[in-house]
C-alpha positions in Angstrom: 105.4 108.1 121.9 105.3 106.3 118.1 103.9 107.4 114.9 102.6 105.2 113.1 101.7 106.3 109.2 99.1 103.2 107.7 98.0 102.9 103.8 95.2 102.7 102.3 93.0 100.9 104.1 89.7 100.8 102.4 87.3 99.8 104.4 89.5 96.7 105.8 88.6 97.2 109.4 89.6 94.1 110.8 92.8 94.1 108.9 93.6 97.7 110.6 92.7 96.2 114.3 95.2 93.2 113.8 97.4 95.8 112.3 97.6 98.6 115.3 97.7 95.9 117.5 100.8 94.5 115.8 102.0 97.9 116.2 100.6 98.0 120.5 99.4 101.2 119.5 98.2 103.5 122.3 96.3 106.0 121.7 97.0 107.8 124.9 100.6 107.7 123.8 100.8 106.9 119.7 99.8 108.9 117.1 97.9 107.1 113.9 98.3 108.8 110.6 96.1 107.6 107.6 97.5 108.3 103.9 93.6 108.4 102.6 91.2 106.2 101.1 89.9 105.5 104.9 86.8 104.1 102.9 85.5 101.8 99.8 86.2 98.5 98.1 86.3 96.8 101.8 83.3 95.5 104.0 83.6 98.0 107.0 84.0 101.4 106.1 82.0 102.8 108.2 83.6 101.5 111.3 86.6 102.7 109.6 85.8 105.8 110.0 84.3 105.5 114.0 87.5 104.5 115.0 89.5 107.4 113.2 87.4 109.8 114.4 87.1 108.8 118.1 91.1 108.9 118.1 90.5 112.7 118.3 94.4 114.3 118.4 95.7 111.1 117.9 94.7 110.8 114.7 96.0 112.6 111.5 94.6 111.8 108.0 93.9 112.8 104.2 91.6 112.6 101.8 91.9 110.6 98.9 89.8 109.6 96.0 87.6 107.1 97.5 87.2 109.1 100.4 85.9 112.4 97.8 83.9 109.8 95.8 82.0 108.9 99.1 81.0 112.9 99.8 80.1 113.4 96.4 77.6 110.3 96.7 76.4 111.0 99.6 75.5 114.8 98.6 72.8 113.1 96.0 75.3 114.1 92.9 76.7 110.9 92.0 75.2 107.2 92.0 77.3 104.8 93.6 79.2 102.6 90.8 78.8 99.1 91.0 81.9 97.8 93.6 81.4 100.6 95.3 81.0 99.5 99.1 80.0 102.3 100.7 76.0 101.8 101.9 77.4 101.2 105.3 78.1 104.7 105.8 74.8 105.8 104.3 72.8 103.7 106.5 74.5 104.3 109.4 72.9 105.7 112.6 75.6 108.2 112.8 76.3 109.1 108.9 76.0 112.9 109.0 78.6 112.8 112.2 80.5 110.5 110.5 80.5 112.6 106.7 80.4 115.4 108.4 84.1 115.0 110.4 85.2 113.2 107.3 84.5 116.5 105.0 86.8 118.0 107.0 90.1 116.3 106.9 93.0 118.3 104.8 93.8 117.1 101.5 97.2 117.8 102.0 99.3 117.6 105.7 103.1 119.0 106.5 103.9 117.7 110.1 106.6 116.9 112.0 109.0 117.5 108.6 106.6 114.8 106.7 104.3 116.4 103.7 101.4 113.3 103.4 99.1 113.8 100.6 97.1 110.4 99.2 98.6 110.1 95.8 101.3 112.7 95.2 102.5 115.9 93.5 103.6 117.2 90.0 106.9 118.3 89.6 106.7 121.6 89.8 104.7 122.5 93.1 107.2 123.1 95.9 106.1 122.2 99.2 104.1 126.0 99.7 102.4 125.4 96.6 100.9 122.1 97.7 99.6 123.1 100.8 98.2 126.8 99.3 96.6 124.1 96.4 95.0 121.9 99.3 93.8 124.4 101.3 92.0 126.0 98.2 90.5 122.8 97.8 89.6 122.0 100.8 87.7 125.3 101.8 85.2 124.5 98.8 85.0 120.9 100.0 83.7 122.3 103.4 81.8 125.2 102.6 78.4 125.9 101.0 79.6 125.2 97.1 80.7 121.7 98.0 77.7 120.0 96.0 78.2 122.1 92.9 82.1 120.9 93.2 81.1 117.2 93.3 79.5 117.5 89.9 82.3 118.5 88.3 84.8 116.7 90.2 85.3 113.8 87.9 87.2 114.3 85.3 90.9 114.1 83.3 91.6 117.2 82.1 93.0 119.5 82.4 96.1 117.7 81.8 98.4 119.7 83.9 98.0 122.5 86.6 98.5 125.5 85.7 98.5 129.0 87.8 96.1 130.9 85.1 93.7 128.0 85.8 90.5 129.7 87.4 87.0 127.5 88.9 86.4 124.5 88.6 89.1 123.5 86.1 91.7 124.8 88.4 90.0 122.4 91.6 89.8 119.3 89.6 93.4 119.3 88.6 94.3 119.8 91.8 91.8 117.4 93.0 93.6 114.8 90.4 97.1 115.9 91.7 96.1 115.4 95.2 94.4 112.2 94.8 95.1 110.3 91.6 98.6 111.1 90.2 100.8 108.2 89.3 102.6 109.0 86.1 103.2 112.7 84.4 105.7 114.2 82.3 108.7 116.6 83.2 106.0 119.6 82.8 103.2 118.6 84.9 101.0 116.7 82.1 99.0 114.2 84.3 98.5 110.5 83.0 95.5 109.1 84.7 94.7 105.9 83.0 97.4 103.7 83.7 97.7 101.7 86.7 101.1 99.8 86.1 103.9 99.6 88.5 106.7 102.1 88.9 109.1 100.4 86.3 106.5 100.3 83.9 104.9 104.1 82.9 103.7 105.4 79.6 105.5 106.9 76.7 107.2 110.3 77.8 106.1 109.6 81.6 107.5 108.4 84.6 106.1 108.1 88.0 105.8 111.6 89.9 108.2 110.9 92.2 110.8 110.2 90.2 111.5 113.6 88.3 115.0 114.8 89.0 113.9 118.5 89.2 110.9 118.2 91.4 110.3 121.0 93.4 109.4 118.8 96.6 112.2 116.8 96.5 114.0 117.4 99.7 110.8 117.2 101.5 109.8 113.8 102.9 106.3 112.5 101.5 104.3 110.0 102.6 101.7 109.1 100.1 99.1 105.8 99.4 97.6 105.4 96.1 99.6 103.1 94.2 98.9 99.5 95.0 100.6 98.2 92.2 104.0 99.7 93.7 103.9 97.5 96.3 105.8 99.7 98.6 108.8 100.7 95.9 109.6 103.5 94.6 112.9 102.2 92.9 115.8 104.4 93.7 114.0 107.5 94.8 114.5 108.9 97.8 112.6 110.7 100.9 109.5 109.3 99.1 107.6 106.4 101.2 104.8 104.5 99.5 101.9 102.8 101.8 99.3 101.5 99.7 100.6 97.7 99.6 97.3 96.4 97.7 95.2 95.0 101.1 92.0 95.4 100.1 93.8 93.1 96.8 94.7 90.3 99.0 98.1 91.6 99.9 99.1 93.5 103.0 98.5 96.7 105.1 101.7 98.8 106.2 102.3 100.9 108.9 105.4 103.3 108.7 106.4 103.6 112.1 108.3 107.6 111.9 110.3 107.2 114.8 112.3 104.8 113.8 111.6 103.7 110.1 110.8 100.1 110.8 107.5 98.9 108.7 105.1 96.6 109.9 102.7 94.7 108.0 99.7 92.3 107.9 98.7 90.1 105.5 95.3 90.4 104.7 92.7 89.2 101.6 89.2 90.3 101.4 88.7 90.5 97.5 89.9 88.1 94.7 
C-alpha cells in the first residue's frame, strides 16, 4: 500500500491521469490524498471531481478556496468571475451528486500523523485548535445556513483570529486561515494580498510556516496553495508544500508518504 498526497490540481484532469499513472496507483491498494483546490482555472473540473469521488475510501481530500468559491456559486450567491472555469460542473448531468459529496469534504484532515489543510495555519493554533476551527467551519458549510455563509464568505478582515471572535467574522477568518494564508505576522495578522514567493514576504511578515514559535510545529503538514513556492519552504521543516504551479504551465506533484520520494509531471494548460 502507497500514499500518495497530490497538489492542487485545478481542474487539470489529464495532467492527474498521467500523473497517478506515473505513480501505478491502485486504488484497490493506494490511497490518493488531494491538498484542495480539486476544481477551477483548468478545463476538466468536473471530471476531476468523478474520479475523486468514485475512489470512495481511497480517497482523502480538503477544501480549499477554489473548491468554497465553486459552492458559493453554485448556491446562486456569487456570479462566477471571469477565468473562472467552472460551468462544467454546473452543467453536468450529475452536479448535485457531484456538489453535494464535494460540500462535504473536511477543511482540515489529521491522519496517519499528517495534519493537511489547503493553505496553512497561523501561529498560534496548535494542532486541536485547527481541527476544533475546521470542524466549526465545516458543519455550517454542510448544514442549512450554508447559503447565508457564502455571502459573507469573501472577505480580508478580520486580520487575525481571535477566540472572542463570534458569527460570521469568526468563520471567515478561519475560512482565510484554512484556505488562503501565505504570509502573517508573529501574532496571527493575516496578509492576503501578496502572492510572492517564500523569500520574498511583506514588511513585518513572513510566510506561516516559518514562525519559530508556531504552535503546530512538531506536527507534519501537508498543505497546497502557494504556487509561487514552487515546492520550497526554505529551511523549514515537517512542512511539505504541493502546489508546484500546473495549472501555470509547471508541474503536478505527488508526495508519496511511505517513503518521501516526489513524483511529478510536467504539464501546461494556461499561458
Amino acid at each position: 500500500m502507497a500514499t500518495y498526497v497530490v497538489g492542487d490540481v485545478q481542474g487539470c484532469y489529464q495532467p492527474l491521469q498521467r500523473l497517478l499513472d506515473r505513480c501505478h496507483f491502485d486504488p484497490e491498494r493506494d490511497q490518493l490524498w488531494a491538498v484542495g483546490d480539486f476544481v477551477n482555472r483548468g478545463p476538466q473540473s468536473a471530471d476531476v471531481l468523478r474520479l475523486f469521488r468514485t475512489l470512495g475510501a481511497s480517497f482523502r481530500g480538503v477544501l480549499g478556496n477554489h473548491d468554497l468559491h465553486l459552492l458559493a456559486v453554485a448556491s446562486g450567491t456569487r456570479p462566477m468571475k471571469r477565468r473562472d472555469t467552472l460551468q462544467d460542473v454546473l452543467d453536468a448531468p450529475d452536479a448535485a451528486e457531484l456538489l453535494n459529496w464535494l460540500r462535504h469534504q473536511p477543511l482540515a484532515l489529521y491522519e496517519r500523523g499528517y495534519l493537511m489543510v489547503h493553505a496553512g495555519v497561523v501561529p498560534d493554533w496548535d494542532l486541536a485548535t485547527t481541527l476544533q476551527c475546521a470542524r466549526q467551519l465545516e458543519a455550517v458549510v454542510r448544514g442549512p445556513d450554508s447559503r447565508e455563509y457564502f455571502e459573507v464568505m469573501y472577505g480580508d478582515t478580520p486580520e487575525a483570529f481571535h477566540e472572542s471572535l463570534r458569527g460570521w467574522h469568526r468563520l471567515r477568518v478561519i475560512t482565510n486561515v484554512l484556505t488562503r494564508i501565505r504570509f502573517c505576522s508573529a501574532d496571527g495578522r493575516l496578509d492576503l494580498e501578496c502572492k510572492k514567493g517564500p523569500s520574498e514576504p511583506p514588511k513585518g511578515m513572513l510566510p506561516w510556516f516559518a514562525h519559530a514559535h508556531r504552535r503546530t510545529r512538531d506536527v507534519p503538514i501537508l498543505f497546497g496553495h502557494w504556487a509561487a513556492a514552487r515546492g520550497d519552504t526554505g529551511n523549514s521543516t515537517n512542512v511539505f508544500a504541493l502546489d508546484t504551479g500546473c495549472v501555470w504551465g509547471e508541474q503536478l506533484t505527488a508526495l508519496c508518504l511511505e517513503d518521501q520520494r516526489l513524483t511529478r509531471c510536467e504539464c501546461g494548460l494556461l499561458d
